[in-house]
C-alpha positions as CSV (number, residue, x, y, z in Angstrom):
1,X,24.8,4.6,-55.2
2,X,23.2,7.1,-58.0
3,X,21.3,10.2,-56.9
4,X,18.0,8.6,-57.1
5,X,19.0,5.5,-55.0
6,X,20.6,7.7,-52.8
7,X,17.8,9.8,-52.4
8,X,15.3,6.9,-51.9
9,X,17.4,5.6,-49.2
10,X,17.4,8.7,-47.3
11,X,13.7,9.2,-47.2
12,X,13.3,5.5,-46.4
13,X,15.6,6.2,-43.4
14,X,14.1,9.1,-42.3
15,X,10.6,8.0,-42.6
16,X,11.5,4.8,-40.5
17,X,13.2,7.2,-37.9
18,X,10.0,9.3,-37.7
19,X,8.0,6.3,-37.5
20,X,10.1,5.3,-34.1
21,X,10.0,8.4,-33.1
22,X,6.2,9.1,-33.3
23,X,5.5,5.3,-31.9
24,X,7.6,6.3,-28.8
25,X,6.1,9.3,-28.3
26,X,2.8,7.9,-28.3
27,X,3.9,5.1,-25.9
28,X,5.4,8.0,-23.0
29,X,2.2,10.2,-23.5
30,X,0.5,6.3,-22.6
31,X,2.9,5.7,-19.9
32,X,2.9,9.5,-18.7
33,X,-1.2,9.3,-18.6
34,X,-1.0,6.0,-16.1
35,X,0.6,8.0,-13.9
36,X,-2.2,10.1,-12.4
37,X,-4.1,7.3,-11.6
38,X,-0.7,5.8,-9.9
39,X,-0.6,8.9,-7.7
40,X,-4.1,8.9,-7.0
41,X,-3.9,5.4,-5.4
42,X,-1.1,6.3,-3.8
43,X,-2.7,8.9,-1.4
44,X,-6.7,7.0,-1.5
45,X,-3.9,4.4,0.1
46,X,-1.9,6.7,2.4
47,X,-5.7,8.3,3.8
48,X,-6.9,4.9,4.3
49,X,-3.9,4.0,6.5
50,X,-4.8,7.7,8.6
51,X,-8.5,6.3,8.9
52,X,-7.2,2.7,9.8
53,X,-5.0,4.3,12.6
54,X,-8.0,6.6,13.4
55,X,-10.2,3.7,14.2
56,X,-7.6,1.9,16.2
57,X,-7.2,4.8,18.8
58,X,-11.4,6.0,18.3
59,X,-11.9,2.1,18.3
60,X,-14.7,3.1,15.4
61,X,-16.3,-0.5,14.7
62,X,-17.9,1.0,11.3
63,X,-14.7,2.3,9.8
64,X,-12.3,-1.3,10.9
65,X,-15.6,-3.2,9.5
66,X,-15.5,-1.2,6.6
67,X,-11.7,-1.4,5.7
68,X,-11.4,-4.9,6.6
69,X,-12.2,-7.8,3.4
70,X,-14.0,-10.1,4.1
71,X,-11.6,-12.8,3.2
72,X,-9.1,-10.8,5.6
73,X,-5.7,-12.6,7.6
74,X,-3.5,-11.0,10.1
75,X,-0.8,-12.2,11.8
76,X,-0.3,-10.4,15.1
77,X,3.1,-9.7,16.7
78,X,2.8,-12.3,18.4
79,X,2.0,-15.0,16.0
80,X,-1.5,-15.1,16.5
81,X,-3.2,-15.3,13.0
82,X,-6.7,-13.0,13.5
83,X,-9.7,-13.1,10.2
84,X,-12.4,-10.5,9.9
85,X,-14.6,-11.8,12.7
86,X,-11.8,-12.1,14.9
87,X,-11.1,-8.1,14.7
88,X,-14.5,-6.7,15.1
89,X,-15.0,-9.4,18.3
90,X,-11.8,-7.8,19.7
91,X,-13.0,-4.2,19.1
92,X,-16.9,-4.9,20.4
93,X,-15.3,-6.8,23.5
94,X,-13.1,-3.4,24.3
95,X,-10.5,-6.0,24.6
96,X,-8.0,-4.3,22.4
97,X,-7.7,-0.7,23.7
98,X,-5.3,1.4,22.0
99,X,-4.5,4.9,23.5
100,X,-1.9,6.5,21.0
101,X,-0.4,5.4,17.3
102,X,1.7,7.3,16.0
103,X,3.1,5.9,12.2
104,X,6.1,6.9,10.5
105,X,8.3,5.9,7.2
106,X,5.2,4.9,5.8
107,X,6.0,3.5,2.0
108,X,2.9,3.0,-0.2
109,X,3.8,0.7,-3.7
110,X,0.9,-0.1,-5.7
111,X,0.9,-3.6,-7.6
112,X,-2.2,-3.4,-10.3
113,X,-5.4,-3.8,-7.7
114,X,-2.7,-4.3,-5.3
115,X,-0.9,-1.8,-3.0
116,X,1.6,-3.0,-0.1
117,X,2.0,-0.6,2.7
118,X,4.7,-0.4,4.5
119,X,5.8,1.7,8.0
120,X,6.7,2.2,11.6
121,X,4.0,2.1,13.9
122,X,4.5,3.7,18.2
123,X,1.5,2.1,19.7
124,X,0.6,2.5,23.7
125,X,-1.8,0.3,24.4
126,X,-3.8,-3.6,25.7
127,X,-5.0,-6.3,24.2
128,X,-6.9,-7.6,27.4
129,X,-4.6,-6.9,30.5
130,X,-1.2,-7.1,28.2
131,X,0.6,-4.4,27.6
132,X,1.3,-4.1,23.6
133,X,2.8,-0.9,23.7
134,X,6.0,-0.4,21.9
135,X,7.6,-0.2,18.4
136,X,6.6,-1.7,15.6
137,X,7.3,-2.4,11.8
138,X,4.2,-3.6,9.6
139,X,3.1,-4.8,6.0
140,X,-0.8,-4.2,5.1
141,X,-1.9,-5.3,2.2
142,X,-4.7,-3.8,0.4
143,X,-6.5,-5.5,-2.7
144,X,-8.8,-3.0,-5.2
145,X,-12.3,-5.2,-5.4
146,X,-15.1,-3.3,-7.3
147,X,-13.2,0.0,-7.2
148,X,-12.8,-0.3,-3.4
149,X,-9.6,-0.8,-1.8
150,X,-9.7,-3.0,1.6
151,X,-7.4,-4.3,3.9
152,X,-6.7,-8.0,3.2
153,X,-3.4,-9.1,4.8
154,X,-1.6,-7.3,8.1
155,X,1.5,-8.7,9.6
156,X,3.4,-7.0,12.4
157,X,7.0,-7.7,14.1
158,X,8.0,-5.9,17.2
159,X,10.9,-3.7,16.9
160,X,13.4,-5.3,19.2
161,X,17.0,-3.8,20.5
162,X,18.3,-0.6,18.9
163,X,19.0,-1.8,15.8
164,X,15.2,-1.0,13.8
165,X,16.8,0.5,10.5
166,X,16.8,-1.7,7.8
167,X,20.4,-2.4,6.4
168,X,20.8,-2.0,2.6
């Protein structure tokens, strides 16, 4: 190579470098400036679970009526699959009476308009004259519709034995 050629190639280079260089910085500062918004759903998410278990113990129609979608499906632990309708009955009945919940390793992961909820629930409490109290593990799945998030899916599995970690 002769000076000039060797000089063109050098700028070429270094221009292209620069080039990535800018392009991926630009990207991370795009990347970096989704995550406030992440983190923001994150704890709308992890308040809406307090209200949820709020209303359960307060048996607050409003709040449940409010949280719920309309399209909403829960499986209790028992099998029993519940819509909407089927949860405010419950709750205007007083045939669901739930004295104390207290949640734990509660793991919020957002999807797009999606977040699924995770967590340990202690619950003392009746559905009708059963007993439901115990230890349970949940998933609640919340959709985003019209920039409100609402409770769409619930399915819960008694904890059974002493063996309620999850293995990895």
């Amino acid at each position: 190579m002769d000076g000039h050629s060797e000089h063109r190639w050098l700028f070429t280079t270094v221009g292209r470098l620069s080039l990535v260089l800018i392009l991926a910085c630009g990207f991370t500062g795009q990347a970096h400036a989704g995550f406030p918004h992440r983190d923001n759903a994150h704890k709308e998410i992890e308040g809406l679970e307090l209200d949820w278990r709020q209303a359960q113990i307060t048996n607050n129609i409003p709040v449940v009526e409010r949280l719920l979608a309309d399209d909403y499906l829960g499986i209790s632990a028992n099998g029993t699959l519940e819509t909407k309708a089927d949860e405010l009955s419950r709750r205007r009945s007083g045939t669901l009476h739930i004295t104390q919940l207290d949640l734990s390793d509660i793991k919020v992961r957002i999807y797009g308009d999606t977040a699924v909820v995770t967590s340990k629930a202690d619950l003392v409490g009746k559905s009708g004259d059963r007993d439901i109290s115990g230890r349970y593990r949940y998933t609640r799945v919340y959709s985003n519709r019209d920039g409100q998030w609402r409770i769409v899916s619930f399915e819960a599995s008694r904890i059974s034995g002493g063996n309620e970690e999850a293995k990895h």
